[in-house]
mmCIF file as gemmi writes it, N, C-alpha and C atoms, coordinates in Angstrom:
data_model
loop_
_atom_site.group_PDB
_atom_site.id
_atom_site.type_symbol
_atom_site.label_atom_id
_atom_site.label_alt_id
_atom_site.label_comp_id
_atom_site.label_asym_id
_atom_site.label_entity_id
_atom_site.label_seq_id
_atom_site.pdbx_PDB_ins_code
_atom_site.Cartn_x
_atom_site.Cartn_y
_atom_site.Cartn_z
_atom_site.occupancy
_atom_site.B_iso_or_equiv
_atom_site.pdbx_formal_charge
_atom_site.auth_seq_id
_atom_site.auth_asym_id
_atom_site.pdbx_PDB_model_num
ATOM 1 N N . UNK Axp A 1 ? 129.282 -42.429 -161.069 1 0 ? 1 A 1
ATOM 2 C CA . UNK Axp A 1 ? 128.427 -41.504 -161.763 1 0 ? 1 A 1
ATOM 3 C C . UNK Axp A 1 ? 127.045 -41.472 -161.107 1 0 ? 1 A 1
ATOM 4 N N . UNK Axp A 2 ? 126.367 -42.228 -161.258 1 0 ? 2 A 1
ATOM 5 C CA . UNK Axp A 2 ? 124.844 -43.005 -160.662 1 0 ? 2 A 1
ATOM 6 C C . UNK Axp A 2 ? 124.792 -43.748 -159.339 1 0 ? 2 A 1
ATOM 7 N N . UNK Axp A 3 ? 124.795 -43.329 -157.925 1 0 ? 3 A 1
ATOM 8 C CA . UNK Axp A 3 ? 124.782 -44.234 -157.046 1 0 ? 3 A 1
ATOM 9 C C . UNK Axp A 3 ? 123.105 -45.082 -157.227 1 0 ? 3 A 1
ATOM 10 N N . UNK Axp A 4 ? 123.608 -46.358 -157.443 1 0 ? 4 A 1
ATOM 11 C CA . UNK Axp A 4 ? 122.773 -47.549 -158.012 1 0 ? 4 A 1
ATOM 12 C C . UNK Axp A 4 ? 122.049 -47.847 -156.171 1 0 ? 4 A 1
ATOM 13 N N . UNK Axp A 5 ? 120.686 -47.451 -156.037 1 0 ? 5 A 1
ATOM 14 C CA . UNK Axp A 5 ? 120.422 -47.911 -154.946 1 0 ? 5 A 1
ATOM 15 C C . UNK Axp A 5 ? 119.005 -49.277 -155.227 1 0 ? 5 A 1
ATOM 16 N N . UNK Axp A 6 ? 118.978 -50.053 -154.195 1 0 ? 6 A 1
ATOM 17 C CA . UNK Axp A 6 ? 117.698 -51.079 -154.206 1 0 ? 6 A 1
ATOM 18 C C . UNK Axp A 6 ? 116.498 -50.571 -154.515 1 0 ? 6 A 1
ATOM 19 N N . UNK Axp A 7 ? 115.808 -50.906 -155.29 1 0 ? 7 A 1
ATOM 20 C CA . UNK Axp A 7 ? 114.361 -50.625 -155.94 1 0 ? 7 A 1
ATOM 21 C C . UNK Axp A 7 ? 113.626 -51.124 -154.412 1 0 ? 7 A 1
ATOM 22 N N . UNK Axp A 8 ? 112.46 -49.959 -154.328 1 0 ? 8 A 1
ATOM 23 C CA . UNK Axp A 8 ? 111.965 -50.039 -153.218 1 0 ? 8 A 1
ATOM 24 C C . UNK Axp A 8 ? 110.673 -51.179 -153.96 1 0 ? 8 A 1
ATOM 25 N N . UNK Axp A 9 ? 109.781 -51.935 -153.061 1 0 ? 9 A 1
ATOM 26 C CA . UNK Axp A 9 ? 108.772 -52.453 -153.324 1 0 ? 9 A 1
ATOM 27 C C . UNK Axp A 9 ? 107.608 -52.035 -154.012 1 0 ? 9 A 1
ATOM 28 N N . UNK Axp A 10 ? 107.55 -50.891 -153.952 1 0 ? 10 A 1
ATOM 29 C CA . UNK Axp A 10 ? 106.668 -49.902 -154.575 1 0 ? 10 A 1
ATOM 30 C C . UNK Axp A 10 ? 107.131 -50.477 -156.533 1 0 ? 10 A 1
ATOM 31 N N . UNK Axp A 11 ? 108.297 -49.882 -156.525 1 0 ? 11 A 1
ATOM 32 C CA . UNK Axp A 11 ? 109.263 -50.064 -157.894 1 0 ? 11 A 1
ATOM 33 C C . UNK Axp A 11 ? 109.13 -50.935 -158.414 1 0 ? 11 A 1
ATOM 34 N N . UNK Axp A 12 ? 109.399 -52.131 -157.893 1 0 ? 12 A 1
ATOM 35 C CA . UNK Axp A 12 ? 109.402 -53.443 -158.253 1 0 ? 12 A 1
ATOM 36 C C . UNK Axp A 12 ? 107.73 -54.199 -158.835 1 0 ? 12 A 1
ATOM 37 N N . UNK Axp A 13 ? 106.573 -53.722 -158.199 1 0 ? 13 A 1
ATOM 38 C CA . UNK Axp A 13 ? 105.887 -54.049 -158.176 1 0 ? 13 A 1
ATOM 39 C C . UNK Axp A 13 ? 104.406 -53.175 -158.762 1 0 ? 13 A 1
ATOM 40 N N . UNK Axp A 14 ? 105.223 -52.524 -159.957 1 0 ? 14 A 1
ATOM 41 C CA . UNK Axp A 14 ? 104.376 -50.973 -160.423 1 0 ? 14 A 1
ATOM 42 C C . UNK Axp A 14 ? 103.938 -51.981 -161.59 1 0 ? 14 A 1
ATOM 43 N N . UNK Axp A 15 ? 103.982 -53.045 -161.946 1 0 ? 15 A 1
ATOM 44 C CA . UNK Axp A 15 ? 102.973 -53.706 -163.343 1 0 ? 15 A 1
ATOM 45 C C . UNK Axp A 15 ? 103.952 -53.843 -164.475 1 0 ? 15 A 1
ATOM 46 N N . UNK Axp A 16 ? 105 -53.49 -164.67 1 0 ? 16 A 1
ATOM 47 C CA . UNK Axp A 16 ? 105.95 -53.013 -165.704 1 0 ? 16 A 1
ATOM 48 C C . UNK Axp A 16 ? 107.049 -53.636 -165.442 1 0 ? 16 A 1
ATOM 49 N N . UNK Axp A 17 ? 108.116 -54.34 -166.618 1 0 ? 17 A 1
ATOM 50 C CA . UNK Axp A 17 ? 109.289 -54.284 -166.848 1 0 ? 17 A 1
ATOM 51 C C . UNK Axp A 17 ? 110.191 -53.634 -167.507 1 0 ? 17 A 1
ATOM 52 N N . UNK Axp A 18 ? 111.134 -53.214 -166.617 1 0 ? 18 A 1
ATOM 53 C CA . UNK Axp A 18 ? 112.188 -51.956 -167.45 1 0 ? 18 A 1
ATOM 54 C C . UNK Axp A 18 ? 112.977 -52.25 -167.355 1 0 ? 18 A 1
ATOM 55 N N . UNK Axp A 19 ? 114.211 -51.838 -168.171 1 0 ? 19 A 1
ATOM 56 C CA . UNK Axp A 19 ? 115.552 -51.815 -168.452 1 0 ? 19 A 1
ATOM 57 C C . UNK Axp A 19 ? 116.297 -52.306 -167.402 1 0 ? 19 A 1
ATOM 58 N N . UNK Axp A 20 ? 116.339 -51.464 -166.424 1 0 ? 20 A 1
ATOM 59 C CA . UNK Axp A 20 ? 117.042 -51.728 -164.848 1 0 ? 20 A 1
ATOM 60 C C . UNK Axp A 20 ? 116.785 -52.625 -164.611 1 0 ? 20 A 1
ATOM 61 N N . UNK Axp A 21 ? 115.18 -53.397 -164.301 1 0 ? 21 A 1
ATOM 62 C CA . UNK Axp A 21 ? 114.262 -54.399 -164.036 1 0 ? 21 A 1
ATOM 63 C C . UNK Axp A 21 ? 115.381 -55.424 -164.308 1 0 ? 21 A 1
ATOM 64 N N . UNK Axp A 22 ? 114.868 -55.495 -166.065 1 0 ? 22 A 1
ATOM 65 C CA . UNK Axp A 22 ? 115.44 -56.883 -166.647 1 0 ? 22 A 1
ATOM 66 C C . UNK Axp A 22 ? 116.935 -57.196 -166.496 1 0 ? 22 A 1
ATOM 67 N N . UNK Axp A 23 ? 117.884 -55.808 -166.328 1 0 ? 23 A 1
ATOM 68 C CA . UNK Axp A 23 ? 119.33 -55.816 -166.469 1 0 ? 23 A 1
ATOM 69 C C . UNK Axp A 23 ? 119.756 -56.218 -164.976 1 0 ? 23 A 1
ATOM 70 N N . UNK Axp A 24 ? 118.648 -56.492 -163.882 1 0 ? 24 A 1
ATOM 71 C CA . UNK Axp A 24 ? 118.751 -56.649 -162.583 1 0 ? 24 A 1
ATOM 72 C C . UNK Axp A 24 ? 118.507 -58.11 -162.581 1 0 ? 24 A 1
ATOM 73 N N . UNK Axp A 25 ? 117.391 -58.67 -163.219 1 0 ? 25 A 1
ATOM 74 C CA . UNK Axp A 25 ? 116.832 -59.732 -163.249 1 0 ? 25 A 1
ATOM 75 C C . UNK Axp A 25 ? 117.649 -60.782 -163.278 1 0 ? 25 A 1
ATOM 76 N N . UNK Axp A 26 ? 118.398 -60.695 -164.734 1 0 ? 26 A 1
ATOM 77 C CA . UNK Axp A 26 ? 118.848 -61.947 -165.669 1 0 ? 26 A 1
ATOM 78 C C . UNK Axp A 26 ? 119.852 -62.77 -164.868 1 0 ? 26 A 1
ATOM 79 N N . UNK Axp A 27 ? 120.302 -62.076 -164.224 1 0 ? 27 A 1
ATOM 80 C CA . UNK Axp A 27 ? 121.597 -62.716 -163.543 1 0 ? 27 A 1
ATOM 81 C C . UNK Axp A 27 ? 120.836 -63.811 -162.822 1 0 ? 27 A 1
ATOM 82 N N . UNK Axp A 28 ? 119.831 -63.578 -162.292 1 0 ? 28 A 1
ATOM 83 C CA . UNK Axp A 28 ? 119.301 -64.218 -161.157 1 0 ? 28 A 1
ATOM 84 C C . UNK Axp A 28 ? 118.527 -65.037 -161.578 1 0 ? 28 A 1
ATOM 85 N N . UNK Axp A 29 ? 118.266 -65.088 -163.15 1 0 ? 29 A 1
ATOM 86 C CA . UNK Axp A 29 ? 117.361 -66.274 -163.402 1 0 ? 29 A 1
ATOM 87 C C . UNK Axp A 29 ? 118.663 -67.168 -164.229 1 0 ? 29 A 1
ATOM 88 N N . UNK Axp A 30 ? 119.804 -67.121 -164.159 1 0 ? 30 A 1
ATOM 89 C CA . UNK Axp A 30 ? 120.52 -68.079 -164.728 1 0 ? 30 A 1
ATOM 90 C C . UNK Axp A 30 ? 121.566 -67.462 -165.979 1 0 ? 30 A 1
ATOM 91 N N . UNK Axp A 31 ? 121.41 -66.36 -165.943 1 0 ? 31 A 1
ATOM 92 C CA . UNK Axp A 31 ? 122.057 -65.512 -167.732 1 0 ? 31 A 1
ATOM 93 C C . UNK Axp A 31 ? 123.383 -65.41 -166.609 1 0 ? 31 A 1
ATOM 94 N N . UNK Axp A 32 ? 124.157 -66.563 -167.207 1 0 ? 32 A 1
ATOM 95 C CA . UNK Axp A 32 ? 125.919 -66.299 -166.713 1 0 ? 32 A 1
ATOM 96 C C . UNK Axp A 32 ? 126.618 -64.859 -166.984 1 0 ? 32 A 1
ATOM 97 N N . UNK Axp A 33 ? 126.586 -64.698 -168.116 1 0 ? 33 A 1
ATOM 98 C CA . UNK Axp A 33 ? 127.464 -63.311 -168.523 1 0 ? 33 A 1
ATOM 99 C C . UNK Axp A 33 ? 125.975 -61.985 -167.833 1 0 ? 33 A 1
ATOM 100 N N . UNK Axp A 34 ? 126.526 -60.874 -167.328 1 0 ? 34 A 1
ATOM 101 C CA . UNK Axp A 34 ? 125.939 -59.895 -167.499 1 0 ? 34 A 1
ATOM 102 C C . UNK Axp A 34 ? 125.546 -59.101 -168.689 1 0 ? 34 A 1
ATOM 103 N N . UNK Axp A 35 ? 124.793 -58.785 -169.037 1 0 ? 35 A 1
ATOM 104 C CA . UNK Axp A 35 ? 124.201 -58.598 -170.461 1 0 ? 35 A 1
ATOM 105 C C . UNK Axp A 35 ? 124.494 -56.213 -170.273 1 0 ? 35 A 1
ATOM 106 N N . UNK Axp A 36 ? 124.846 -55.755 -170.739 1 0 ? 36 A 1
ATOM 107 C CA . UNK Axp A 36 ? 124.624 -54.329 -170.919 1 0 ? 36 A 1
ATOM 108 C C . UNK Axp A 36 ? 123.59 -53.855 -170.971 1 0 ? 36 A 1
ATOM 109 N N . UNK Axp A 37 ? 123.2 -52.623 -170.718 1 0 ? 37 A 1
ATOM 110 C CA . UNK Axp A 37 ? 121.899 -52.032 -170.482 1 0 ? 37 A 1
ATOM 111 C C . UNK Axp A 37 ? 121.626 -51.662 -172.099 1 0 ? 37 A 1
ATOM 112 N N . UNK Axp A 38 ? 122.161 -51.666 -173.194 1 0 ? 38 A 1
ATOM 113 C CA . UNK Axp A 38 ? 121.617 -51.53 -174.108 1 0 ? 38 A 1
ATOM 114 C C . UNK Axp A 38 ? 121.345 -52.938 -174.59 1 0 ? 38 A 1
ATOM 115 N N . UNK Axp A 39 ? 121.79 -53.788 -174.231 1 0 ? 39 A 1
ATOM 116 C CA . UNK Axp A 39 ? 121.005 -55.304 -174.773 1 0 ? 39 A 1
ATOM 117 C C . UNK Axp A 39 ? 119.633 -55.195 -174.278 1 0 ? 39 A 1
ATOM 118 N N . UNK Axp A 40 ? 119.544 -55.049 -173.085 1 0 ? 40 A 1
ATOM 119 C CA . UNK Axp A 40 ? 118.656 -54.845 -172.116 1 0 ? 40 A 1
ATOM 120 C C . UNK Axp A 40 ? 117.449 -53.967 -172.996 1 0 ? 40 A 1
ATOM 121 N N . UNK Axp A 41 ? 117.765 -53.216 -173.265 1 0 ? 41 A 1
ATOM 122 C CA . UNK Axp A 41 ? 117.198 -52.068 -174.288 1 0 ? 41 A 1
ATOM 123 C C . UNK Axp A 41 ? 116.848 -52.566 -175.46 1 0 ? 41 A 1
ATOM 124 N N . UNK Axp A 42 ? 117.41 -52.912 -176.086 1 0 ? 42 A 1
ATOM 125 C CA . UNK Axp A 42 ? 116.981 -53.779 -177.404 1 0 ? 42 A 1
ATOM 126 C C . UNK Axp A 42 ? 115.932 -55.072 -176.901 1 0 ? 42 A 1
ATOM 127 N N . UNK Axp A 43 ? 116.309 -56.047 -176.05 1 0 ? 43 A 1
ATOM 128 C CA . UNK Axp A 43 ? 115.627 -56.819 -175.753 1 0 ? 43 A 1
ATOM 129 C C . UNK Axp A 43 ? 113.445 -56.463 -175.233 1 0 ? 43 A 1
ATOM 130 N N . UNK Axp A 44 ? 113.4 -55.082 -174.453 1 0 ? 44 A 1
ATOM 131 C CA . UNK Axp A 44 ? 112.815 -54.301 -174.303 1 0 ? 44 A 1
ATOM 132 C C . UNK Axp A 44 ? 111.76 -53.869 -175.942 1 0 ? 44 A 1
ATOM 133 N N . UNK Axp A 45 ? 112.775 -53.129 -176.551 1 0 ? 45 A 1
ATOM 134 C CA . UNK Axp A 45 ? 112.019 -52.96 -177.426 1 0 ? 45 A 1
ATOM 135 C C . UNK Axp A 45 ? 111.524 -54.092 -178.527 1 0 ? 45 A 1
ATOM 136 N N . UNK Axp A 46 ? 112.054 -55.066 -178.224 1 0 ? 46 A 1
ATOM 137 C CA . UNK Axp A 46 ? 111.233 -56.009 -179.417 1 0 ? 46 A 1
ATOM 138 C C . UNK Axp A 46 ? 109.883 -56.316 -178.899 1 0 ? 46 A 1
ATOM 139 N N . UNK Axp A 47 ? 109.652 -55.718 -177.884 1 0 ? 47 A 1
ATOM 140 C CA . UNK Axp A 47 ? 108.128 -56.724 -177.356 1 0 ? 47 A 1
ATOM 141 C C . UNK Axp A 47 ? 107.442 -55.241 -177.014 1 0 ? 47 A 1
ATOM 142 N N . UNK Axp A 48 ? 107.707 -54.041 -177.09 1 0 ? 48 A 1
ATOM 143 C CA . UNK Axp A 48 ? 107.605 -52.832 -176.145 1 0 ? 48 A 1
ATOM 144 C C . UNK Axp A 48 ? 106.142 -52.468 -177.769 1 0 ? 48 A 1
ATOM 145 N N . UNK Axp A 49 ? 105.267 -52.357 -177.684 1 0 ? 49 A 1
ATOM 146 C CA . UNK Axp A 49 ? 104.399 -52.329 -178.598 1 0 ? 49 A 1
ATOM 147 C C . UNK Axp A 49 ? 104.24 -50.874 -178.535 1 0 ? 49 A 1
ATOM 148 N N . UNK Axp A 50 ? 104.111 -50.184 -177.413 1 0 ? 50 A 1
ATOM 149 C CA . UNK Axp A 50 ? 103.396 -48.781 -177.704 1 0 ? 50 A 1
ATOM 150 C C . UNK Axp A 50 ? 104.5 -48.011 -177.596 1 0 ? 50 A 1
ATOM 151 N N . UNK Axp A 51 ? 105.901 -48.409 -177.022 1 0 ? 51 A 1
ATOM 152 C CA . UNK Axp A 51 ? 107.32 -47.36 -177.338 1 0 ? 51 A 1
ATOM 153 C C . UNK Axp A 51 ? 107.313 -46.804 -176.007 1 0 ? 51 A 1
ATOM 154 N N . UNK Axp A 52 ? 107.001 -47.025 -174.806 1 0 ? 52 A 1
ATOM 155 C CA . UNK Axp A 52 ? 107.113 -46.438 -173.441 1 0 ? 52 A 1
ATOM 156 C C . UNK Axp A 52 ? 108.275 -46.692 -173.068 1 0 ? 52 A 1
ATOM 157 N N . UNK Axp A 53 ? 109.2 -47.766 -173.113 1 0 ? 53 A 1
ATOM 158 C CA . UNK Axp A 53 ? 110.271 -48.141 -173.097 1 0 ? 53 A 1
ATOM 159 C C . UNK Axp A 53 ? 110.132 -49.22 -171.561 1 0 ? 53 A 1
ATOM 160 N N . UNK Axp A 54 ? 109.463 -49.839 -171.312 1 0 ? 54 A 1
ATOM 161 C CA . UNK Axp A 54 ? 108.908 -50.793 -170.251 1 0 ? 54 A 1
ATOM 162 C C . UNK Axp A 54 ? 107.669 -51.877 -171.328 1 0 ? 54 A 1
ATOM 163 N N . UNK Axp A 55 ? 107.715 -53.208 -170.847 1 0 ? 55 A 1
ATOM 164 C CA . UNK Axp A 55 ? 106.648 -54.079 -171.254 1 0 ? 55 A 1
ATOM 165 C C . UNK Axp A 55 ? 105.931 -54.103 -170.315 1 0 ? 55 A 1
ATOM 166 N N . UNK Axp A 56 ? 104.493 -53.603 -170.493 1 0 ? 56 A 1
ATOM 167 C CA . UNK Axp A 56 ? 103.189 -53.773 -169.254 1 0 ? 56 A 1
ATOM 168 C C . UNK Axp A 56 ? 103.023 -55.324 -169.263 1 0 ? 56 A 1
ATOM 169 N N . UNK Axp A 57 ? 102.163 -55.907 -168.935 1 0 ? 57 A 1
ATOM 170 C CA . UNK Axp A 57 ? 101.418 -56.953 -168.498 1 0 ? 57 A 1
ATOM 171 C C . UNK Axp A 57 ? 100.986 -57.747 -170.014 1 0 ? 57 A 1
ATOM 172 N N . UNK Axp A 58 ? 100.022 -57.066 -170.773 1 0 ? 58 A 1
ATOM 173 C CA . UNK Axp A 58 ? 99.8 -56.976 -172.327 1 0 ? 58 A 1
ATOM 174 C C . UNK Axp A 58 ? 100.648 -57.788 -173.314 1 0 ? 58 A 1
ATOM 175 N N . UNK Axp A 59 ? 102.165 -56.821 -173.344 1 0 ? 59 A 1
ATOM 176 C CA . UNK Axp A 59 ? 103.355 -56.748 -173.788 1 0 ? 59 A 1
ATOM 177 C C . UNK Axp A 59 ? 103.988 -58.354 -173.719 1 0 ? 59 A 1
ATOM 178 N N . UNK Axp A 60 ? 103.527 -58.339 -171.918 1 0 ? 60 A 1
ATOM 179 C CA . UNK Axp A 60 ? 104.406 -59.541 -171.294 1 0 ? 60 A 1
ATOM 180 C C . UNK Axp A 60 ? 103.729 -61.021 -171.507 1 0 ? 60 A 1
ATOM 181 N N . UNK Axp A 61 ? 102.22 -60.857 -172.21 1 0 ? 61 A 1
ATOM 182 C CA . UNK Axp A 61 ? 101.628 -61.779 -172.075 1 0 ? 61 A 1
ATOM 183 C C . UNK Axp A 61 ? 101.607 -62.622 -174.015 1 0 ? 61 A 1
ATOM 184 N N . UNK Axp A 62 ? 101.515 -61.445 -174.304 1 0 ? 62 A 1
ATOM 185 C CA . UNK Axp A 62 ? 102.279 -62.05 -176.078 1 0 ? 62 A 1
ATOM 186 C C . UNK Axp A 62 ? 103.515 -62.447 -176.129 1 0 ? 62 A 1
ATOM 187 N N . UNK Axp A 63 ? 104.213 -61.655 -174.842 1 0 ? 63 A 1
ATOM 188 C CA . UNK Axp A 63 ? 105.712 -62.39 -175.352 1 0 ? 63 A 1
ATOM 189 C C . UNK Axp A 63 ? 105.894 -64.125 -174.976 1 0 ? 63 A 1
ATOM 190 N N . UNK Axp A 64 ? 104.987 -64.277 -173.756 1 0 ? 64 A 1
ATOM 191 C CA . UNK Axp A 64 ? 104.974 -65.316 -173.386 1 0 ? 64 A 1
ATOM 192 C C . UNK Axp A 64 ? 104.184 -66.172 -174.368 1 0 ? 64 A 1
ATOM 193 N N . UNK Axp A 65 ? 103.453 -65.705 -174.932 1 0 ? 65 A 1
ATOM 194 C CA . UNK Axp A 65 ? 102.386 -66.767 -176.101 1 0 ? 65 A 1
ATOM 195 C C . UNK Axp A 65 ? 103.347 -67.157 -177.042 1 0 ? 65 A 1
ATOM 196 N N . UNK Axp A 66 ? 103.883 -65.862 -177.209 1 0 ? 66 A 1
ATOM 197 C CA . UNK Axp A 66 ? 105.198 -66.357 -178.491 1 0 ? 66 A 1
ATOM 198 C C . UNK Axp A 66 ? 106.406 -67.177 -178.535 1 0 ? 66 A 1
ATOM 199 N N . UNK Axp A 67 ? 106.502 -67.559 -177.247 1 0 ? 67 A 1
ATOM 200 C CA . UNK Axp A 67 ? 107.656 -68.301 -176.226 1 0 ? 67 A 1
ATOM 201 C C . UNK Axp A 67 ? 107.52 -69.85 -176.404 1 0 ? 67 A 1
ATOM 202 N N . UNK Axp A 68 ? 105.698 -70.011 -176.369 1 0 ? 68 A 1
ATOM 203 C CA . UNK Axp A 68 ? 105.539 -71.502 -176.116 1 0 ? 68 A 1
ATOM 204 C C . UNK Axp A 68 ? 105.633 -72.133 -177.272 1 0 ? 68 A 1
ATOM 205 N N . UNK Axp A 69 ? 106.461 -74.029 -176.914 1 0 ? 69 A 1
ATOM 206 C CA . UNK Axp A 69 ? 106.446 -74.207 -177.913 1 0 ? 69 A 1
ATOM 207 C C . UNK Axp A 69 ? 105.243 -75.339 -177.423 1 0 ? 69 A 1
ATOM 208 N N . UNK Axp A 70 ? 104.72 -75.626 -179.219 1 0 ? 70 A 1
ATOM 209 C CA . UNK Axp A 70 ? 103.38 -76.293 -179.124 1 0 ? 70 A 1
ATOM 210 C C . UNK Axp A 70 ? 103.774 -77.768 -179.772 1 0 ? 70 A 1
């Protein structure tokens, strides 16, 4: 349907995590099973504050506050 090509450097490195991003990511940080692009999506929107459908920097930095344990 979609020929899936490599995110150029530009892509990768625009400030933002997206769907593709994270559904590209996980594998590679250790997530055995491949997760679906609507997990991916859901996962997205729990932290996605203004609804763009990407976590900026902002986004990424509460999620991480909310992560640690104290």
């Amino acid at each position: 349907m979609f020929d899936e090509k490599e995110p150029s450097l530009e892509e990768e490195r625009d400030g933002f995590i997206d769907i593709a991003e994270l559904h590209r990511v996980l594998p590679k940080l250790g997530f055995q099973e491949v997760m679906a692009l609507d997990m991916c999506r859901q996962m997205i929107a729990a932290y996605d504050e203004n609804g763009d459908g990407r976590i900026d920097f902002d986004e990424f930095v509460k999620f991480m506050e909310s992560s640690l344990i104290c």
